[in-house]
C-alpha positions, 0 to 999 in steps of 0.5 A, a space after each residue: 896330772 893338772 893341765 898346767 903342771 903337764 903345760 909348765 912341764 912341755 915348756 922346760 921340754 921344749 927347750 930341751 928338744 934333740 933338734 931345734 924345730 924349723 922357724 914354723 914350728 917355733 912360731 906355732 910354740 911361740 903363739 900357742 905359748 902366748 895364747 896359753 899364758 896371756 889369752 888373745 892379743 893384747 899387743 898393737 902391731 910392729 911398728 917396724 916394717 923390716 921388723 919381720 921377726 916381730 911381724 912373724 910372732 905378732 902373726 903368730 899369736 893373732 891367728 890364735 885369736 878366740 882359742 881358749 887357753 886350755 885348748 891352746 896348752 892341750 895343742 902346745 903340750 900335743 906339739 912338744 910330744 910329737 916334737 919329742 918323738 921326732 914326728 
């Protein structure tokens, strides 16, 4: 299977997940999503200090700067199938 079908299937499985994973994990899907679809950060940072979500996503995909996207769906595709077993 293609690299990007297995991607775009780990996606519908990780919403679908028996548990919602902590606020790490989702982080870590969040940049490693963003990584994959649209490579390294190309947004300015929050300009909200209180914003701390928007922080926490911004810090998210920046530590992901350099990875390419392949790699980023290879880790994003490892994490929703450990997820899945409930690793």
């Amino acid at each position: 299977m293609e690299l990007k079908t297995k991607f775009e299937e780990a996606v519908v499985n990780s919403k679908n997940l028996a548990q919602k994973p902590g606020n790490d994990t989702l982080l870590q899907l969040y940049g490693l999503y963003k990584q994959s679809t649209e490579g390294d950060l190309n947004i300015v940072p929050p300009a909200n200090p209180f914003d701390f979500v928007a922080k926490a996503k911004f810090e998210a995909w920046e530590q992901l700067i350099g990875m390419p996207k392949d790699a980023a769906m290879e880790q994003y595709i490892a994490l929703v199938k450990s997820l899945q077993q409930g690793a």
